[in-house]
C-alpha positions in Angstrom: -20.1 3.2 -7.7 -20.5 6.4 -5.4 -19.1 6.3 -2.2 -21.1 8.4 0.5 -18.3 10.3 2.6 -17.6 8.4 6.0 -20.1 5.5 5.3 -17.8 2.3 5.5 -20.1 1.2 3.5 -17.2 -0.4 0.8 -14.0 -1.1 3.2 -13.8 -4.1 2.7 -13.9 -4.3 -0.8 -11.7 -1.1 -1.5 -8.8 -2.7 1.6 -8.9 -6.0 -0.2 -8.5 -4.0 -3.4 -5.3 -2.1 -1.8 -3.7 -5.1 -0.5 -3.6 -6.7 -4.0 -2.6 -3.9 -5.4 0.3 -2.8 -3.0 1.3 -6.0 -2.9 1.8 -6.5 -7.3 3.0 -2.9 -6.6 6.0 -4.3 -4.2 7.1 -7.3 -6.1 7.2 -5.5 -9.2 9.8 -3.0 -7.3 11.6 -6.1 -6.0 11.8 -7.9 -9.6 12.3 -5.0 -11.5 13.2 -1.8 -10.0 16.2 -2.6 -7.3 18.8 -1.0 -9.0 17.5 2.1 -8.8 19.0 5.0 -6.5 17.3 5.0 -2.8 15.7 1.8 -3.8 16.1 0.1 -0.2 14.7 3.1 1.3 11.5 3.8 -0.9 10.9 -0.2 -1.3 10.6 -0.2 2.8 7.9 2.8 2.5 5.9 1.0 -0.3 6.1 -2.1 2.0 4.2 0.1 4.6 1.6 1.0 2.2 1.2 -3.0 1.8 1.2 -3.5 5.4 -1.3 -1.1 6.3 -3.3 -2.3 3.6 -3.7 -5.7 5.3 -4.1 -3.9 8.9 -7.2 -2.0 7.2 -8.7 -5.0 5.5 -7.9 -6.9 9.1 -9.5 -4.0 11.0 -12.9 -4.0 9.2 -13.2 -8.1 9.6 -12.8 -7.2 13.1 -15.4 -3.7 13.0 -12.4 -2.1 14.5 -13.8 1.7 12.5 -11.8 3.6 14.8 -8.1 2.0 13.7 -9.1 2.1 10.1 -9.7 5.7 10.7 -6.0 6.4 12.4 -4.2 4.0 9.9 -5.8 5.9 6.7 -4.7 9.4 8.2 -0.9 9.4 6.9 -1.3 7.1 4.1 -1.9 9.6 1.6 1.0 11.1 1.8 3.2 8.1 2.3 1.9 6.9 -1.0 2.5 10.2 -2.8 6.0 10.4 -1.6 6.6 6.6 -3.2 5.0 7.9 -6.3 7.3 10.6 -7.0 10.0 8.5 -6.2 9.4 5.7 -8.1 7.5 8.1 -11.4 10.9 8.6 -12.6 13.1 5.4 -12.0 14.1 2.8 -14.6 12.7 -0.9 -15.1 15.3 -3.8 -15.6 13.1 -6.0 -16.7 13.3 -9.7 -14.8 9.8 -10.4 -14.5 6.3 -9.3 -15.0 4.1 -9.2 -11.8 0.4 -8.5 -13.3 -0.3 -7.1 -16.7 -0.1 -3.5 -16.0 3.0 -1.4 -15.9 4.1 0.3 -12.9 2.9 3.3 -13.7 -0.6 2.2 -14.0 -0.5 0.0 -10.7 0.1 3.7 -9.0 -2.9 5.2 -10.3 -5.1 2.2 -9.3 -3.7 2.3 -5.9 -4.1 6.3 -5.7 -7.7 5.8 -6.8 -8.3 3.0 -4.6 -6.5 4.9 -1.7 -9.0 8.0 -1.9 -12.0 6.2 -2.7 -11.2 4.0 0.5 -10.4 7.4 2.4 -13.3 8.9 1.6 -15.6 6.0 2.6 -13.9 5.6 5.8 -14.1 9.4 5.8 -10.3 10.9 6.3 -9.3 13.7 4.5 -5.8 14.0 3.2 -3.8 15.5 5.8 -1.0 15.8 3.4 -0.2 17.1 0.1 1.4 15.4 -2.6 4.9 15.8 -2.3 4.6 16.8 1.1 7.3 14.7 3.5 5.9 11.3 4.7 6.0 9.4 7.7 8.8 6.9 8.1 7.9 3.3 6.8 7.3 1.7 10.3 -2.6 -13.1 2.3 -4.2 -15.8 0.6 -2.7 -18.3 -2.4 -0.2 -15.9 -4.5 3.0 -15.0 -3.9 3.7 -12.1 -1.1 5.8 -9.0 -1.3 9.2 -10.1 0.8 9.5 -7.5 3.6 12.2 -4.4 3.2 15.7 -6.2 3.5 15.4 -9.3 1.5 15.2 -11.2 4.7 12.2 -14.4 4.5 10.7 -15.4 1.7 7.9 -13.0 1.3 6.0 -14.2 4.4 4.4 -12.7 6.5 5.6 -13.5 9.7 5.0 -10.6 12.8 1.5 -8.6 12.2 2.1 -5.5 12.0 1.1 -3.3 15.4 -2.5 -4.0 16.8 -3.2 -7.4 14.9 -3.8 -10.6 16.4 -0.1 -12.5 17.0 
């Protein structure tokens, strides 16, 4: 489908998109990646890709264009940093969390993120490989936050969302 730059024309689709994808993306780390070097670090920045996700997909139920605007603007980076992390760690396999591997749930999240970016119409501020920023629902099971603390609920919105 084309995407006209800055029309919002598919947010909610592409957010909803993200949120299950970041979300596979995060228990699949938390099943199968944790024994990796810097794990707690990089599995707390892929969490904030999954929690902006749902602030996005919140945002445009509530026609909020603005916030969706100034929430897209680091995520590009933040996700390319986890990427290059992650692109070279190694699986211990205790569980499969979709059918794809991780490798493949990065480039449907990349694609989603700049299709998404470009609708909302934000340009990458960031490179790949550039530093990010620090890390700050429905029926399936949810990504636990960074930690291991709850069971994968989400429990505290993150900032700007309804309490």
């Amino acid at each position: 489908v084309h995407v006209e730059y800055g029309s919002f024309s598919h947010v909610d689709d592409l957010a909803g998109r993200l949120e299950a994808l970041s979300n596979q993306f995060c228990l699949d780390l938390h099943y199968n990646y944790s024994h990796n070097h810097d794990y707690p670090h990089i599995y707390g920045e892929a969490y904030e890709i999954l929690q902006i996700a749902r602030y996005i997909h919140e945002a445009e139920h509530q026609h909020d264009r603005q916030a969706i605007a100034e929430r897209l603007g680091g995520l590009d980076s933040l996700f390319h940093h986890v990427q290059d992390e992650v692109r070279v760690w190694s699986r211990h396999h205790h569980r499969q969390i979709g059918s794809l591997g991780i490798l493949s749930k990065m480039d449907l999240m990349e694609s989603t993120i700049h299709h998404l970016m470009n609708d909302v119409g934000v340009d990458a501020t960031h490179g790949a490989g550039e530093n990010a920023p620090p890390p700050g629902v429905g029926g399936s099971e949810q990504a636990p936050p960074p930690g291991g603390g709850g069971q994968g609920v989400f429990t505290t919105p993150p900032p700007g969302l309804p309490q």
